[in-house]
N, C-alpha and C positions, 0 to 999 in steps of 0.2 A: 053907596059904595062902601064896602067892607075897609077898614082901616087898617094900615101895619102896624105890629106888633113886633121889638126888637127887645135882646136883653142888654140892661145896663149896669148891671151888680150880680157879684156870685159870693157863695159864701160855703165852705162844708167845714165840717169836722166828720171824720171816717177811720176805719183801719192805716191810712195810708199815711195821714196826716191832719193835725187841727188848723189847717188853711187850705187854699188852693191852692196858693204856688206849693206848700210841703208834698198836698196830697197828688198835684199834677206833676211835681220831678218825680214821685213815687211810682206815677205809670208811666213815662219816660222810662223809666229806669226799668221797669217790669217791675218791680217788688213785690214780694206776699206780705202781704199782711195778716198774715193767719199767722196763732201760735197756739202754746197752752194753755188753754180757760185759768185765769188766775180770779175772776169771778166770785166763783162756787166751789165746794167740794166735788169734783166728779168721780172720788171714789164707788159709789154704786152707779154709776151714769156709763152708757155704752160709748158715750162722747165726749172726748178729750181736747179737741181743737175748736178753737173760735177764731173770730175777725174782732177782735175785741180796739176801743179806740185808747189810746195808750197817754200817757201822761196831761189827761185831763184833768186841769183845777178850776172847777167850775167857781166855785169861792172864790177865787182871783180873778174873774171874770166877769161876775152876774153881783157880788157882794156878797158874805155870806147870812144875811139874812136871807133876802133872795131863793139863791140855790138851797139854802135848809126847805122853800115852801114848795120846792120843783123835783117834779120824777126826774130819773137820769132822761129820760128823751125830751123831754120839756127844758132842760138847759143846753140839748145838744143843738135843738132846733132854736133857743136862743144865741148862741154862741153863731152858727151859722149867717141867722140873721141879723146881727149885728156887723160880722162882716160883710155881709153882701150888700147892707143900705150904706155901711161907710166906703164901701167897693162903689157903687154909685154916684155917692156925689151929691143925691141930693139935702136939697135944705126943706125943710117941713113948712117954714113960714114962708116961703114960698109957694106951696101946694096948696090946691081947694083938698083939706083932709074927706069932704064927704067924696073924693074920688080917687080917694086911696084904697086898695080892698087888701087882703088877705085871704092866703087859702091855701092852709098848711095843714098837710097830713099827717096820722102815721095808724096805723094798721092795726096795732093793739091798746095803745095807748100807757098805761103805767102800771105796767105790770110787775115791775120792781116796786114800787109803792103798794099795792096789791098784797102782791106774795109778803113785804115784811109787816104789815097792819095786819092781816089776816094770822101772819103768828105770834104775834103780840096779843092781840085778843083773844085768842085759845091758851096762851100761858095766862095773863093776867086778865084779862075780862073783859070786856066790850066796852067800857067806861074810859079805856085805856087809849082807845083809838086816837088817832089825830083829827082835833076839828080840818086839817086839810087832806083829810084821806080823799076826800069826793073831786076838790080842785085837781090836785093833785093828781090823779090818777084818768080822769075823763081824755079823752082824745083832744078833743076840739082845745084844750087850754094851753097848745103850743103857741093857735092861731092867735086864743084870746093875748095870752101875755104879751107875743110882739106887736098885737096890736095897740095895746095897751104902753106901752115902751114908747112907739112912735108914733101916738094918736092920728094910726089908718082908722077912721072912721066909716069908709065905706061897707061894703059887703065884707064879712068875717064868716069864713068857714074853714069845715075842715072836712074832706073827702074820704070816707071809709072806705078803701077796694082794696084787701089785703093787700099783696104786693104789687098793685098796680097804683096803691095808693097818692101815691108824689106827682106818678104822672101824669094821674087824671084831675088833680091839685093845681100843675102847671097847666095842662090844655083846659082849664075850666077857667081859670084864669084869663090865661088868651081868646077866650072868647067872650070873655067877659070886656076885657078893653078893645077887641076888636069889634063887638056890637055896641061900642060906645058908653056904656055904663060905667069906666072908669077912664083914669087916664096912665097909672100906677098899682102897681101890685106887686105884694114880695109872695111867692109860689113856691110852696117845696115840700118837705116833710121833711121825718126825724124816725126812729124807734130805739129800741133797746132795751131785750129781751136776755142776755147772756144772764138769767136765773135759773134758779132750781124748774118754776113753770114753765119758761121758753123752752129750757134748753131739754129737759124729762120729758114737755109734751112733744114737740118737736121727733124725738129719738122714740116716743113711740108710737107715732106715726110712720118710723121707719122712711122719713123725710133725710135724715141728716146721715152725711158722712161718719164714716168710723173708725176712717183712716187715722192710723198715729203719724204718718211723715206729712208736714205739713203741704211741703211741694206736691202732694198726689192724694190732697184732701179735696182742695177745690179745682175739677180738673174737666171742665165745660168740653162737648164735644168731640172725648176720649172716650175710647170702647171702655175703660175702666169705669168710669163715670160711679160712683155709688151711693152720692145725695148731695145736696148741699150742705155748707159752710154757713154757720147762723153767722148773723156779723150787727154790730152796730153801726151807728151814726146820722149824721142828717145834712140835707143840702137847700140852699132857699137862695130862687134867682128871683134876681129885680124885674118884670117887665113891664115894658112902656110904649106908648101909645107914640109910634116914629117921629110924626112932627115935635110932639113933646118934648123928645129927647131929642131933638137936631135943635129943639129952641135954648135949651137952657146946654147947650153943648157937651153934652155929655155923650163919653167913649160909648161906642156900641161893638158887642162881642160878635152878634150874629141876629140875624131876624127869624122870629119862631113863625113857619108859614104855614104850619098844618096840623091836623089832631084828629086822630081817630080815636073812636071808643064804642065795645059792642060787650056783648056774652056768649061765651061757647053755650048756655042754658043746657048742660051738661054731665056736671058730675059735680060735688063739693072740695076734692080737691086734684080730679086729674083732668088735664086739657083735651081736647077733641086730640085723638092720636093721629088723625089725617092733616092736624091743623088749620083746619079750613076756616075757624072762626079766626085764629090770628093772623090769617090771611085775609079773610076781609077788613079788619083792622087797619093791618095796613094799606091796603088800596084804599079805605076809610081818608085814613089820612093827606094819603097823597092827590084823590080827587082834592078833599079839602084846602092843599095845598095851590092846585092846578099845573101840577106838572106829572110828566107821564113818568113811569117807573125809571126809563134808561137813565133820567138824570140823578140817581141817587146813586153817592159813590161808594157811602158807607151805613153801616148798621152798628151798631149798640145793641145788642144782641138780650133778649131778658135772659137769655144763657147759664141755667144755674146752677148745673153739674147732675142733675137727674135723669134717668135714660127717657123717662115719655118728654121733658120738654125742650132736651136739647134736640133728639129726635121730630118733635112734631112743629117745632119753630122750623128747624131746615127745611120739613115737607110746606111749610106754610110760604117760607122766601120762596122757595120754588116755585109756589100756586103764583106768589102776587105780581112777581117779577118774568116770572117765564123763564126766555133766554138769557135774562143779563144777571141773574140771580148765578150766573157762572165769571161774571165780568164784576161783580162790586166783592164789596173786602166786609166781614160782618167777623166780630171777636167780640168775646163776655168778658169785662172790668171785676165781675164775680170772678174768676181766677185772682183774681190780687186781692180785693176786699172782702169776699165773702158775701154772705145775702144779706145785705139790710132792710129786705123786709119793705114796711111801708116807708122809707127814707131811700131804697136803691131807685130809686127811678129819678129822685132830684138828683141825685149824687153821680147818679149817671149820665143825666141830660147836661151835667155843668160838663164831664169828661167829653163827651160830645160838641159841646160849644167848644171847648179849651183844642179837641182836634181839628175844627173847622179853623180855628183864629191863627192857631201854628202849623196847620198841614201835618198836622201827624196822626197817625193811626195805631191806637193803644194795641197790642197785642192779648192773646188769651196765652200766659203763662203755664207752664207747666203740662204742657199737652207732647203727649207720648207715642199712644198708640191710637190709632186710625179706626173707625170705624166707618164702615159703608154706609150707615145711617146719617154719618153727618156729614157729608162732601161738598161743603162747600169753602170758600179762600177765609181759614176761619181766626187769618195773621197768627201763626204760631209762633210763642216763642219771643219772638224779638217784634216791638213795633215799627212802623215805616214810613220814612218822610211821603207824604203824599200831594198835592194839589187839590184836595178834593172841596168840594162846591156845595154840594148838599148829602145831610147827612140824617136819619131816623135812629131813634132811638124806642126800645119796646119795652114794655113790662104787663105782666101777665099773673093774676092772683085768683089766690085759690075763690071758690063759687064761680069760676069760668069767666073773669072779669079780664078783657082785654086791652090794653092801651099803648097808644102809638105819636108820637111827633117828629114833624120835618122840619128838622133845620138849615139857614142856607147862613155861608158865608158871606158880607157885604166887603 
């Protein structure tokens, strides 16, 4: 018999705020969190606005030895997960560590460490480099260091799926303690790209908005729609193994019952335009789950203000749900935050938990004008008190990578 799997800790730092409660009154409230890149020079850059995360002291946080040895996304995903294990509750000498795991992502890795080693070595020489260019800059060393912090001992990874990254992090996770190989696990991702390389390659790719008003940059499932919003930050939940967490009494936010993951085998970076791959995804999931589409009351939407995937996400709820895909409520948290990349899918799935546990339903901000392509109840505007029971959350990256979780209220 497959075992439950609940979360018991949350942790972010994002555009919105460096806690949950900050970042969760910030969707309450509707707030954007986009402003102007203070970053980089964007003088030669066609893009001026980011989700940037805002009065971060990683040094007062991490130490500042520490943080000197950490890319910005490696201390973002630490700051996270130090919230979310003391969100928790648990105690370690209490814990068998070999069934502790981690499996923290993020999608590029350190690329801000990168970009300034990289000119450092062309002005002064290669000699010059830092002996922690390599730590430093690899993906996997968000997982390693929290590991390393709260001697999880178990399985240590880190999931590469551009922006499906966090969430296939999380569902990789959950079935890691659901087929019994763990009892504990902190799950999430991080990134943080707002440099000259994200933010230059990004803009030419004709990926990113160009918008100067911030309100009508990130504007998910608007006929305006003209790219997304780069954004930072990182989110890392605790999951546990249900008896586990009913023994040692610890709050549970919601239990994580389902996880799909496929590939559109498609295109490198546009989704099937029928949606059909993240439409099986999601039915992915929710077979996984064992319950039929009508009980799903909300979505979390990968929603990222681009016309093929706001477009082919609607065509896809449509495929998985049928009729009721006119009866649920589905709104992108990317209106407020911006795209974070391999860290929007933790950072999402905790705004998903946080709607399940208070019945409320995040709104997609800043949506104006209507388009036929996206008609579905996409909560404009203003969020709304709900009752709702079960809830899915999507994220979808580039190489046609799919991913999906069900979450239910307990």
């Amino acid at each position: 018999m497959k075992r439950r799997v609940v979360i018991t800790g949350l942790g972010t730092v994002n555009p919105l705020g460096n806690s949950v409660a900050e970042s969760w009154a910030g969707v309450r409230e509707g707030r954007c969190g986009i402003d102007e890149i203070t970053q980089i020079d964007t003088t030669d850059l066609p893009v001026k606005l980011a989700a940037e995360v805002k009065d971060f002291q990683a040094e007062e946080i991490l130490g500042r030895k520490e943080a000197r040895r950490m890319d910005r996304y490696t201390q973002l995903a630490m700051a996270a997960a130090m919230e979310a294990f003391e969100d928790s509750g648990l105690q370690m000498e209490q814990e068998n560590k070999d069934r502790c795991a981690v499996i923290i992502s993020s999608g590029i890795g350190g690329l801000n460490t990168i970009e300034a080693e990289h000119t450092k070595a062309m002005e002064k020489g290669a000699k010059f480099i830092s002996p922690f260019f390599i730590p430093m800059t690899i993906a996997n060393m968000a997982a390693g260091q929290i590991a390393i912090r709260y001697g999880f001992q178990g399985m240590c990874s880190c999931v590469v799926t551009a922006c499906a990254s966090s969430t296939n992090a999380i569902g990789d996770a959950f079935r890691h303690i659901r087929d019994g190989y763990a009892e504990v696990a902190m799950a999430g991702g991080a990134e943080s790209c707002v440099d000259l390389m994200g933010v230059g390659g990004f803009a030419s790719l004709k990926a990113l908005s160009t918008a100067t008003d911030k309100t009508r940059a990130s504007i998910p499932f608007d006929a305006e729609r003209g790219g997304f919003v780069l954004g930072e930050g990182g989110g890392v939940l605790v999951l546990e193994e249900y008896e586990h967490a009913k023994a040692r009494g610890a709050k549970i936010y919601a239990e994580l019952m389902g996880y799909g993951a496929n590939c559109d085998a498609h295109h490198i970076t546009a989704p099937l335009e029928d949606g059909s791959g993240a439409a099986k995804c999601m039915k992915l999931a929710m077979e996984d789950a064992q319950i039929d589409p009508s009980r799903v009351d909300y979505i979390n939407a990968h929603g990222t203000s681009t016309h093929l995937n706001d477009a082919g996400e609607t065509k896809a709820v449509h495929a998985a749900f049928g009729a009721h895909a006119q009866e649920l409520m589905i709104s992108s948290t990317k209106s407020m935050t911006g795209h974070l990349l391999g860290g929007s899918g933790a950072v999402e799935a905790i705004f998903t938990v946080k709607a399940l546990q208070e019945g409320f339903v995040p709104a997609t901000i800043g949506y104006r004008t209507p388009d036929p392509e996206c008609d579905l109840d996409i909560v404009p505007n203003l969020g709304r008190d709900a009752a709702i029971k079960v809830a899915m959350s999507n994220s979808f990256g580039f190489g046609g990578h799919n991913a999906s979780l069900v979450f239910a209220a307990l």
